[in-house]
LOZAZA-353457 format. One record per atom (N, C-alpha, C): x negated, y negated, z. Coordinates in steps of 0.2 Angstrom, whole numbers, plus 5000, padded with zeros to 4 digits. Layout:
<rs>
XYZ;...
</rs>
This chain:
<rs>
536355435081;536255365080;535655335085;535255295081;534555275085;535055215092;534655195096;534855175103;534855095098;535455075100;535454985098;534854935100;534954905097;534354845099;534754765102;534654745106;534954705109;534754645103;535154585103;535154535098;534354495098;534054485104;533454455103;533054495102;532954565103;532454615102;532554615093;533154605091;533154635083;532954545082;533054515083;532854445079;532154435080;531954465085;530954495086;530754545079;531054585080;531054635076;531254625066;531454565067;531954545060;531654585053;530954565051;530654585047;530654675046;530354685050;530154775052;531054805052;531554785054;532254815053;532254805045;532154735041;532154725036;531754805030;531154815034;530954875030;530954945031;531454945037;531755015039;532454985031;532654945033;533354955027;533054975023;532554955019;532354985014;532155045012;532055085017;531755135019;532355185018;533055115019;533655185020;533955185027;533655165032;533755155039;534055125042;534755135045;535155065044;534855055055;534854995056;534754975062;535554955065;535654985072;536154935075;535954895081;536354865080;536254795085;536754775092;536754785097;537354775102;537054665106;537654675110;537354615113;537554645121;537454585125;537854585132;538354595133;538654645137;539354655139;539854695133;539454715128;539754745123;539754825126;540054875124;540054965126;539754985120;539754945115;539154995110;538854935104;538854965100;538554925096;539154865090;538754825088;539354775084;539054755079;538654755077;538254745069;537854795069;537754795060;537254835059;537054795054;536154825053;535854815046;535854865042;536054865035;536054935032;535554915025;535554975022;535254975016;535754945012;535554905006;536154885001;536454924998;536255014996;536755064994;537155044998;537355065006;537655055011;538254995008;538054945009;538354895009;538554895002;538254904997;538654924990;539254934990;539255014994;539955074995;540355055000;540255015004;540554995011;540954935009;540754865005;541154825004;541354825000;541554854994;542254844989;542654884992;543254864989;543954884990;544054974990;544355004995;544655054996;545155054987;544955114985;545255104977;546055104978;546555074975;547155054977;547455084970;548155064970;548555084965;548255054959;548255084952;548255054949;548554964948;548154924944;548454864944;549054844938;549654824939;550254794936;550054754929;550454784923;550654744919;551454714916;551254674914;551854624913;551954584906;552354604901;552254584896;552554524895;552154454891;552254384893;553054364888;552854304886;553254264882;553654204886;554154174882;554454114885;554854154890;554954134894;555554164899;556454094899;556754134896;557454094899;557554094903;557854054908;558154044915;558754094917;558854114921;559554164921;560154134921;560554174923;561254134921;561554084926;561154084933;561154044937;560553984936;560353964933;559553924932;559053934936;559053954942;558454024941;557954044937;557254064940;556854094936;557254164932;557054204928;557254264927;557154304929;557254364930;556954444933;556254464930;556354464924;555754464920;555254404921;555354354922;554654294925;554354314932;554854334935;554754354943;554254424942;554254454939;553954524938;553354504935;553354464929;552554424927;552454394930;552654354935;552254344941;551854354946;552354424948;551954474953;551454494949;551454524944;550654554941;550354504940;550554444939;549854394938;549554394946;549954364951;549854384956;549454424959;549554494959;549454534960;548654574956;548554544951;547954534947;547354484949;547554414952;547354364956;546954394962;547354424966;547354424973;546654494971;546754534967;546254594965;545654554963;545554524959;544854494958;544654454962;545054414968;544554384971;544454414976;544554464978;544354514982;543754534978;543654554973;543054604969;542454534969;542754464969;542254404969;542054414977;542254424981;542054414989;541654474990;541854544986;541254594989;540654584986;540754564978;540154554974;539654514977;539954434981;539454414983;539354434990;539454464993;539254514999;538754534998;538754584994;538154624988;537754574988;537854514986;537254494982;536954434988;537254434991;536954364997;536654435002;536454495003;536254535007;535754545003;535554544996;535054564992;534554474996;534854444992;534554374996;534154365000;534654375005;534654355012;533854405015;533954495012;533454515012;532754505011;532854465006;532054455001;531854365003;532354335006;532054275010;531854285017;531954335021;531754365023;530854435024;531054445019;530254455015;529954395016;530054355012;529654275010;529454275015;529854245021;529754205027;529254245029;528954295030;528654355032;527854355029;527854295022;527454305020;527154355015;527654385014;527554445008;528154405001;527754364996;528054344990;528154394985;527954484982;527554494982;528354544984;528354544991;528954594992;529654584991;529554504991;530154464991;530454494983;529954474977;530154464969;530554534968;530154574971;530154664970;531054674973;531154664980;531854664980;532354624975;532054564973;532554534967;532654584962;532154604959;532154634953;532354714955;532254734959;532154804961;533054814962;533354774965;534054784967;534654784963;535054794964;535954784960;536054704960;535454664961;535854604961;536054574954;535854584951;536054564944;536754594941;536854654944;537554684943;537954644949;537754654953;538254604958;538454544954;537954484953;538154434949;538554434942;538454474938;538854474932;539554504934;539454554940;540354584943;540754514943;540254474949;540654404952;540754374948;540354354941;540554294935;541054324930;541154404930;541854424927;542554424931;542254424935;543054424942;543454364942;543054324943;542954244944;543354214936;543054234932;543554214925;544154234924;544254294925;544954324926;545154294931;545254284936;545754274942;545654164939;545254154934;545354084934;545654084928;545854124923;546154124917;546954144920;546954184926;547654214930;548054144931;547554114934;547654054937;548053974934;547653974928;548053934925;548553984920;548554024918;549554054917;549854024919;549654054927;550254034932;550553984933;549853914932;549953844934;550253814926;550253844923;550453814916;551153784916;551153714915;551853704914;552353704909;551953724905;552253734897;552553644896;552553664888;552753594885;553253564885;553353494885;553553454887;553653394879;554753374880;554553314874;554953254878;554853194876;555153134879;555853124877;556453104882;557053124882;557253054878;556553014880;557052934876;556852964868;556452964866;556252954858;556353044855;556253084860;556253144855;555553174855;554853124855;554353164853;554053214858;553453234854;553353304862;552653264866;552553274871;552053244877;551653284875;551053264880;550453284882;550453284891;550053304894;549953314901;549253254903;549453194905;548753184909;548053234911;547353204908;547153244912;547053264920;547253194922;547053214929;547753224933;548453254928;548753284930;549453224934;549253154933;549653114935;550353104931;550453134925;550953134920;551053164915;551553124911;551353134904;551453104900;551353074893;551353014891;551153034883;551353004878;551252984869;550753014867;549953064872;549153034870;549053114869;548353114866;548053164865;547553164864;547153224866;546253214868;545853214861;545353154861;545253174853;544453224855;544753274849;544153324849;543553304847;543453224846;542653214845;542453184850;542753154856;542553124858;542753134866;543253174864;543453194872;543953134877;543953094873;544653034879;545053074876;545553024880;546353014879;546552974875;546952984873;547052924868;547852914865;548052864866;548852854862;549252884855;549652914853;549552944847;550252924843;550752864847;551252834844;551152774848;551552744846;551352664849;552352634850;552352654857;553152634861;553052604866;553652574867;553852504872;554252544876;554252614877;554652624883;554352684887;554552694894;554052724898;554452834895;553952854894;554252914891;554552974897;555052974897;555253034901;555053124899;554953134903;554853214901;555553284904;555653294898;556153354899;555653424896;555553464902;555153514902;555553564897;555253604895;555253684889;554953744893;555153784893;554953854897;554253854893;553853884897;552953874894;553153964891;552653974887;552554044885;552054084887;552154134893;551554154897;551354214893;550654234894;550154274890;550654364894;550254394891;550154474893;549954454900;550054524903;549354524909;549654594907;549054654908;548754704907;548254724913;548354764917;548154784921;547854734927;548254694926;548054634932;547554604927;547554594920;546954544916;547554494911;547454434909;547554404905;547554444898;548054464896;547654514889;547554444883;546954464881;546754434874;546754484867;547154454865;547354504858;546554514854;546154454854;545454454850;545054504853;545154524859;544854614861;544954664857;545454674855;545854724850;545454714843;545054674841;544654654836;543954674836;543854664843;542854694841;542954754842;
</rs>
């Protein structure tokens, strides 16, 4: 290992470290009072391999549907166990979102760096030349899973009013629920019966999807 560079010697050095990374070169850096070194700069392979996740057990599936309550009114056994894999599927991709963008803000961080340096020139060529564009489409698939994970979870399933019998809708902004529904040409809300009384909601177990290896499964995959 090359002898560390103390913090201001590599902030002198920024650039030129920059194109030892590229070169393959990883730079470390100590400060005052440390025994050895505490950062490094590395090449983006490096950092590729280094921050995603240690491979782990495979991920949990959980096959969905209404869930009854148990015989106590408790969740079921079976809800609790699609939970944990949704869970447990959540907690997986936004990990794969954190390393992704590690990846990708390194590739960045790199080639503004270039710029500042006055090389444009060298800056584009690391845009284009890197795994950034992988990194970013990893992050915008991860990101969707663990947000499609997410409302499973938070779904409250349907809901009818106890005075009159009919079925509700959910507020958009989440403060109720009420006679309306969004009209698809225009996107409000709108009243879809016309009553004089305030509507109570007696909730219905929601009907939760598949998850499949820590993914929402979509049955229209099974189709292309």
């Amino acid at each position: 290992m090359d002898k560390p560079l103390g913090t201001s010697e590599a902030r002198e050095r920024l650039p030129r470290i920059v194109q030892d990374a590229e070169r393959g070169r990883t730079t470390y850096i100590t400060r005052r009072g440390a025994s050895g070194p505490v950062a490094a700069v590395v090449p983006v392979s490096v950092a590729d391999r280094d921050t995603r996740p240690a491979p782990s057990r495979a991920l949990p599936s959980a096959p969905g549907g209404t869930f009854a309550p148990g015989t106590d009114g408790h969740p079921s056994t079976a809800e609790h166990h699609w939970a944990g894999a949704a869970l447990a599927g959540m907690h997986h991709h936004l990990t794969e979102v954190l390393a992704a963008a590690t990846r990708a803000l390194a590739v960045v961080g790199a080639a503004r760096t270039t710029h500042a340096a006055g090389d444009l020139s060298g800056a584009l060529d690391q845009i284009a030349a890197s795994d950034l564009r992988r990194a970013l489409e990893q992050l915008g698939s991860d990101e969707i899973d663990a947000l499609l994970l997410r409302d499973a979870l938070a779904d409250p399933g349907p809901a009818e009013c106890e005075v009159c019998g009919r079925a509700l809708n959910r507020r958009r902004d989440g403060s109720g629920w009420g006679h309306i529904r969004q009209n698809p040409d225009t996107g409000q809300w709108e009243s879809i019966v016309s009553t004089s009384h305030t509507p109570i909601a007696r909730h219905l177990p929601p009907t939760r999807p598949d998850i499949r290896a820590g993914r929402v499964y979509d049955l229209s995959e099974e189709e292309l």
